[in-house]
C-alpha positions as CSV (number, residue, x, y, z in Angstrom):
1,X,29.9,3.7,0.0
2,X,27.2,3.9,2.9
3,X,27.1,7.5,4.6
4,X,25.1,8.4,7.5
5,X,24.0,11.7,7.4
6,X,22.5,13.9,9.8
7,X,19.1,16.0,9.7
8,X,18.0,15.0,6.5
9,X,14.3,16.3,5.0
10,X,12.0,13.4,4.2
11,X,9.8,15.5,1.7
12,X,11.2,13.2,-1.4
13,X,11.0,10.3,0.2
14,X,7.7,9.9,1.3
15,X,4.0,10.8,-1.5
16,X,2.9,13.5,1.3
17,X,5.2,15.4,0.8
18,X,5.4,17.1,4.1
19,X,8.6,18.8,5.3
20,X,10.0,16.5,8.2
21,X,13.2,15.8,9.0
22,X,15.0,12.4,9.8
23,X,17.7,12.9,12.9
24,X,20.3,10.3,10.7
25,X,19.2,9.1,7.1
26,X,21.2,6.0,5.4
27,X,20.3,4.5,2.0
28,X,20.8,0.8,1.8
29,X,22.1,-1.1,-1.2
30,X,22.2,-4.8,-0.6
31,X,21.7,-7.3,2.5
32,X,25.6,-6.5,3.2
33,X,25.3,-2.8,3.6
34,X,22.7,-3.6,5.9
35,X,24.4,-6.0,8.3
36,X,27.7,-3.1,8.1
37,X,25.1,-0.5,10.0
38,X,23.6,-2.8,12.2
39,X,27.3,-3.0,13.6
40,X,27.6,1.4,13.9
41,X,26.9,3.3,17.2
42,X,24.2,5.2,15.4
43,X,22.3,1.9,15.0
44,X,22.8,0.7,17.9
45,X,21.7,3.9,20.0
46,X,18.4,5.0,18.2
47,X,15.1,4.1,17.0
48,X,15.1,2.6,13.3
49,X,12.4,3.5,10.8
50,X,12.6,1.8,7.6
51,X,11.2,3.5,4.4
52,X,10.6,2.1,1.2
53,X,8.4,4.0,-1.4
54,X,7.3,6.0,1.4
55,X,3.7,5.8,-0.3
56,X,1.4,4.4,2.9
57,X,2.7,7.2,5.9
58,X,1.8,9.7,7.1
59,X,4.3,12.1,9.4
60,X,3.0,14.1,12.2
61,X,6.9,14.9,13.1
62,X,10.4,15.1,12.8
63,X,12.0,11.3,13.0
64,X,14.2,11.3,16.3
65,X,16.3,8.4,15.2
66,X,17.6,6.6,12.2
67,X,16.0,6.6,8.6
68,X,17.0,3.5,6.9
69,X,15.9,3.9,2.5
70,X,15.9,0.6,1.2
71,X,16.7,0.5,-2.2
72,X,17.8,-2.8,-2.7
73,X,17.1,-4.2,-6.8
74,X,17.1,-6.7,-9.0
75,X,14.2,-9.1,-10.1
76,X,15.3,-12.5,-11.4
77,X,13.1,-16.3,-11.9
78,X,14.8,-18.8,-9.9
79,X,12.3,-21.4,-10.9
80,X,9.2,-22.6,-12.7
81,X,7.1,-25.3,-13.6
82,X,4.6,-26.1,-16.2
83,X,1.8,-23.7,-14.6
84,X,3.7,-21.2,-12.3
85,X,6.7,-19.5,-12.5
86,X,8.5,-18.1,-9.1
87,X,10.3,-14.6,-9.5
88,X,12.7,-13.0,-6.5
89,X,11.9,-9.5,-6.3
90,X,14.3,-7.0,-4.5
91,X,12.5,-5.2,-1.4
92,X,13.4,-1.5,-3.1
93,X,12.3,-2.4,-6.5
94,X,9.2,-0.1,-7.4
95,X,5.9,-1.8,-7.2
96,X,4.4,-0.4,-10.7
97,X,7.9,-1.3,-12.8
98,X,7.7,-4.8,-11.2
99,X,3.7,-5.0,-12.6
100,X,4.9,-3.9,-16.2
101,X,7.5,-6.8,-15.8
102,X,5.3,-9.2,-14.9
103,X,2.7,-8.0,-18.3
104,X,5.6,-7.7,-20.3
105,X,6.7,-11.5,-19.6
106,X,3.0,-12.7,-19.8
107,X,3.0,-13.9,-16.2
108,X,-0.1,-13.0,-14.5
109,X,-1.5,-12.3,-11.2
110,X,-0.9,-9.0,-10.4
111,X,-2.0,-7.1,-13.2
112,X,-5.3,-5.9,-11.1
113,X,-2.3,-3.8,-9.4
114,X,-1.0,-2.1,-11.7
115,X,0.3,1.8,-10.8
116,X,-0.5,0.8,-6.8
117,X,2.9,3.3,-5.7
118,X,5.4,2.4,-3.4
119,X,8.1,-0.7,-3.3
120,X,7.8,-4.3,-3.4
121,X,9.0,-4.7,0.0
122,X,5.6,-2.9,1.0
123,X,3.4,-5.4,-0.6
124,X,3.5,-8.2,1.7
125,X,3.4,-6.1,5.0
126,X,0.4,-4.2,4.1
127,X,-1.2,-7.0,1.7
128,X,-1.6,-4.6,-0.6
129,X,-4.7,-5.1,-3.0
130,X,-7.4,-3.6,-5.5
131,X,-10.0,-4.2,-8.1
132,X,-10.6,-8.3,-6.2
133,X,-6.8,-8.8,-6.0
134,X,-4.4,-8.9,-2.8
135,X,-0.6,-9.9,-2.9
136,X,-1.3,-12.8,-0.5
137,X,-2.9,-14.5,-3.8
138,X,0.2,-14.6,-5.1
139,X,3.2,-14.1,-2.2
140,X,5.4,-17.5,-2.1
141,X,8.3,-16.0,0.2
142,X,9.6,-13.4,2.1
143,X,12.3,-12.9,2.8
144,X,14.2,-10.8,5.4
145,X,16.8,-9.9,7.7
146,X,16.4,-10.0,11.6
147,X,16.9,-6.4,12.8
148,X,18.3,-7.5,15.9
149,X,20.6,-10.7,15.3
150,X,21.4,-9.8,11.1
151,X,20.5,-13.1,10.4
152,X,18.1,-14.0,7.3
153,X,15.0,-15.3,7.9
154,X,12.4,-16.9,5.3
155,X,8.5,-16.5,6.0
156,X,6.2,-18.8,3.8
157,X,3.0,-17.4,2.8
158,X,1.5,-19.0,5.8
159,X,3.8,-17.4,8.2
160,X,3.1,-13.8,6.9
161,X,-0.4,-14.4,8.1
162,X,-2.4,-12.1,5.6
163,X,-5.7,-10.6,6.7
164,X,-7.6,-7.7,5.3
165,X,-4.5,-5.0,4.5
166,X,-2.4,-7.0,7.5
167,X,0.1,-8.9,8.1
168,X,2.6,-10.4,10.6
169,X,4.9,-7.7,10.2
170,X,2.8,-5.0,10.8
171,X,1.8,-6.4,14.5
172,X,4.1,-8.9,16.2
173,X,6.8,-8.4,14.1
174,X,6.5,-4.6,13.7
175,X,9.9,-2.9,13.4
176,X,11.8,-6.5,14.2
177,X,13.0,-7.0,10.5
178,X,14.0,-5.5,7.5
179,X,12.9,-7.0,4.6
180,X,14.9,-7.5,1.3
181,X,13.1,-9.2,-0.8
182,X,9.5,-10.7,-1.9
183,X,9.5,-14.1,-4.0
184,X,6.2,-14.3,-6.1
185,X,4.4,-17.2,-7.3
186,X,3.2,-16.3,-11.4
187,X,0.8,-17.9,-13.3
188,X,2.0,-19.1,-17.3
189,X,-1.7,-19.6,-17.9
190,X,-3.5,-16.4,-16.3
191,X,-7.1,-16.4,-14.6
192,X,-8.7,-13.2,-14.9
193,X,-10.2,-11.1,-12.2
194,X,-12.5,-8.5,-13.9
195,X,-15.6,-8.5,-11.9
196,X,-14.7,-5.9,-9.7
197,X,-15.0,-1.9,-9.8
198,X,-15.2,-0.7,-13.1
199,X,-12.6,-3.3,-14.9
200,X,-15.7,-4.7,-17.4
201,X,-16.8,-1.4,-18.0
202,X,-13.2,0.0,-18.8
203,X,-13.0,-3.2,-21.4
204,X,-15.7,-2.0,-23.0
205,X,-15.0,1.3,-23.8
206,X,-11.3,0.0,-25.2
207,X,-13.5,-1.9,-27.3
208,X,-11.7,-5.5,-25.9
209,X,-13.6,-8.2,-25.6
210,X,-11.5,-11.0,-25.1
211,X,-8.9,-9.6,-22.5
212,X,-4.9,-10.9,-22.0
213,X,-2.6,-9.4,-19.3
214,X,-2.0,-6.7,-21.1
215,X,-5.5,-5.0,-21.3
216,X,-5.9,-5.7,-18.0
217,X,-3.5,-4.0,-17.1
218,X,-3.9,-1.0,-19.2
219,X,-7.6,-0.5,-17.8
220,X,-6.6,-0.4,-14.4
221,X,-4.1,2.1,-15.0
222,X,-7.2,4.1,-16.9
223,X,-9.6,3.4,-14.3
224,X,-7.1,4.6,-11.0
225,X,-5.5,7.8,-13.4
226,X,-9.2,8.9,-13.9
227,X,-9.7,8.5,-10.2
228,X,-6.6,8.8,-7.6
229,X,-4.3,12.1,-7.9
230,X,-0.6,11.5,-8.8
231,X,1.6,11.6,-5.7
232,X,4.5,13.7,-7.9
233,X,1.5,16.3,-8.4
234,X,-0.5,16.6,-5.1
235,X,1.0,14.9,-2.5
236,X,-1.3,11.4,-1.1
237,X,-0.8,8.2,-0.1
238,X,-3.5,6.7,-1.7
239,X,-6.9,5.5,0.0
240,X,-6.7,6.6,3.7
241,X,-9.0,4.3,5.3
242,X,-9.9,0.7,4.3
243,X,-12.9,-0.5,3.8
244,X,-14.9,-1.5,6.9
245,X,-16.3,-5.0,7.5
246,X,-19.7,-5.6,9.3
247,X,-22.0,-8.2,10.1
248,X,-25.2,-8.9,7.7
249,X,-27.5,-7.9,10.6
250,X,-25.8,-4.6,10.9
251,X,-25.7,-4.2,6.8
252,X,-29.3,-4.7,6.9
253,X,-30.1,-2.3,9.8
254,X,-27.9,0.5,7.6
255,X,-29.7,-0.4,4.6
256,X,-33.2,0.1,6.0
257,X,-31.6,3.8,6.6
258,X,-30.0,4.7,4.3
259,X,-30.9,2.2,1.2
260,X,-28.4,3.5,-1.1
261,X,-25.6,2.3,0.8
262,X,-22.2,0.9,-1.3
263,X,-21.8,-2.4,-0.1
264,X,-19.9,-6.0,-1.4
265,X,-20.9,-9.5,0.0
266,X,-18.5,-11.6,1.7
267,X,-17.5,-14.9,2.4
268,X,-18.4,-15.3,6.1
269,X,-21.9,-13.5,5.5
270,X,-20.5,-10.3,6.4
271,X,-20.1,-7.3,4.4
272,X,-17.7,-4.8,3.0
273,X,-18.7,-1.5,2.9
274,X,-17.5,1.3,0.3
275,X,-15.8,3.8,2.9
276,X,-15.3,6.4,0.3
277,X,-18.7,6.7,-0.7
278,X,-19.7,6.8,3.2
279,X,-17.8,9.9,3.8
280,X,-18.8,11.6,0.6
281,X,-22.4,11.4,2.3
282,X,-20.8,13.1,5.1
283,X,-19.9,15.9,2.9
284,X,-16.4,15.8,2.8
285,X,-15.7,15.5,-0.8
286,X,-13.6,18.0,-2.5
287,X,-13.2,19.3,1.3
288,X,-9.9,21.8,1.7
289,X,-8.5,23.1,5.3
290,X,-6.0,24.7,4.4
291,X,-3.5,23.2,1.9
292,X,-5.4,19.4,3.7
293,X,-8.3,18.3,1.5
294,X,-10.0,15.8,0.5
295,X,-9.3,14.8,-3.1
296,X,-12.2,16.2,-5.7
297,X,-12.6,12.5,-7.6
298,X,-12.2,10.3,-4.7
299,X,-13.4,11.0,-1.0
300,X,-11.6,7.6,0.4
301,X,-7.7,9.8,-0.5
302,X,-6.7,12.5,1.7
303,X,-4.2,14.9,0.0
304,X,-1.5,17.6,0.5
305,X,-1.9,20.4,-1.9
306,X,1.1,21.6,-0.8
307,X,2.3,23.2,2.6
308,X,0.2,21.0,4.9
309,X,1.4,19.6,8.2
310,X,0.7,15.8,9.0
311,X,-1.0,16.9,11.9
312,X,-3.1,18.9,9.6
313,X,-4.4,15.8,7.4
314,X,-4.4,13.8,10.2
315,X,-7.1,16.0,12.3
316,X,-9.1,16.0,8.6
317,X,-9.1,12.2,9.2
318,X,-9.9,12.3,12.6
319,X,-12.8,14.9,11.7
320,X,-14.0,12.3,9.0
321,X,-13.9,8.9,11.5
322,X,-16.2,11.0,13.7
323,X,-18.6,11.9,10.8
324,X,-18.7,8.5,9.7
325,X,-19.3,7.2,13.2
326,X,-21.6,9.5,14.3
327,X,-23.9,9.5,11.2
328,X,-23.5,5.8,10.3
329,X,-22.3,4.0,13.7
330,X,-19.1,2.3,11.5
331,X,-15.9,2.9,12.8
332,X,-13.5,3.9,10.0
333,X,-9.9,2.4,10.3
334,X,-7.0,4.4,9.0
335,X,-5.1,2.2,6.4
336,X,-2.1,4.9,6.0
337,X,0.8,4.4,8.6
338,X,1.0,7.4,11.4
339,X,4.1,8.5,12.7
């Protein structure tokens, strides 16, 4: 049974942890729930804000409107063939459980993604990715339900429009649907991505030298535990910025000043610079104001170490895209969601 309630504190539902409060909080169960409070006044008169894992925002106040939690669940394969196999993942399954699905059924493609937190229905909105990997590799469908009209609406990979930790529904369709589920295209013979960050190097030291799915996986998990603070012990949303793109000619010009600068080569002769390691050069590592910080192992994550106010991490952020810019002339782009 769906209840509306009123003035409801978001601190469980969002890896911050910060002590906000919704106006009206629902919790959604399927695609029919859904459609039931599109029809109630409460709907109809306020903003909707739709939270999933609550693992990529950041609050800087109370929510003056409707809190929708989707929780919808289930995984199931609704088809395969002799190379792929296509799974139909509920929006409010969590991202991690869905990973150790996908490695315990030998299906691979998202094993560089293992312990990423939040929900599935994140993935494709944010194009979430790490260690070479990003879900627009392997996103068939999404699927979702027009906030206005109710009616279901299926967007190929194409229409999603992935870019760099973007996507359609971030922009033009921001706040216009509510998706409810994610169908993924597997591979039944995997291709390994170990190249990137410190994937070969994690092998190693488990002594594998021929990896599967599985030890992929597992050294991921190794590799972000040894780096990125658990949200359920100091509240964080993971990396804060992304990583900036710029043109050779500018990569060059920074190099000539500062020739230890973290860098990766693109496709289109650009660049992507390491943004954490250009803030730990500003000297924010390990930074606190407060109970706001910086995280000790990882400059790139901004955390809550306990009683901080979003509008106390976010002036840390906006303290550290000033730094950046005014000691390396690259503009730092938050990757967390403000409210």
């Amino acid at each position: 049974m769906m209840l509306i309630q009123p003035d409801v504190s978001l601190k469980k539902y969002h890896t911050f942890g910060t002590d906000v409060y919704a106006r009206f909080f629902v919790e959604i169960h399927s695609e029919q729930e859904f459609k039931e409070i599109q029809q109630h006044d409460v709907f109809k008169k306020n903003t909707i804000l739709v939270l999933g894992g609550g693992s990529n925002i950041l609050f800087t106040k109370n929510v003056d409107g409707l809190v929708i939690k989707n929780s919808l669940k289930g995984v199931e394969k609704i088809k395969e063939d002799d190379t792929h196999v296509f799974v139909k993942v509920a929006a409010g399954e969590v991202w991690h459980s869905f990973v150790l699905w996908c490695v315990a059924h030998n299906l691979g493609g998202v094993e560089n993604l293992s312990l990423i937190p939040g929900c599935v229905g994140a993935s494709p909105m944010q194009n979430i990715g790490a260690y070479g990997v990003e879900i627009k590799e392997v996103c068939h469908q999404v699927q979702a339900l027009d906030m206005k009209s109710g009616e279901l609406r299926v967007f190929s990979n194409a229409e999603c429009e992935f870019g760099y930790r973007e996507s359609v529904f971030k922009h033009r369709y921001k706040n216009g649907f509510f998706i409810t589920a994610v169908v993924f295209k597997l591979n039944k013979k995997p291709v390994f991505n170990t190249s990137y960050g410190a994937i070969e190097q994690e092998l190693k030291k488990m002594e594998i030298t021929q990896p599967d799915i599985k030890a992929i996986s597992k050294a991921v998990i190794s590799i972000r535990n040894s780096k990125l603070p658990n949200p359920a012990e100091i509240g964080n949303a993971g990396s804060f910025f992304k990583n900036p793109e710029i043109s050779k000619k500018k990569y060059e010009q920074l190099k000539e000043k500062h020739p230890n600068v973290v860098a990766y080569p693109l496709e289109n002769e650009a660049y992507k610079l390491a943004a954490g390691w250009l803030i730990e050069q500003c000297g924010f590592k390990g930074k606190r104001i407060g109970d706001a910080g910086v995280h000790t192992q990882q400059a790139l994550v901004l955390v809550n170490y306990g009683a901080a106010q979003g509008t106390e991490i976010y002036k840390l952020s906006q303290q550290i895209i000033e730094a950046v810019l005014n000691t390396f002339d690259v503009l730092l782009e938050r990757e967390v969601n403000i409210y």
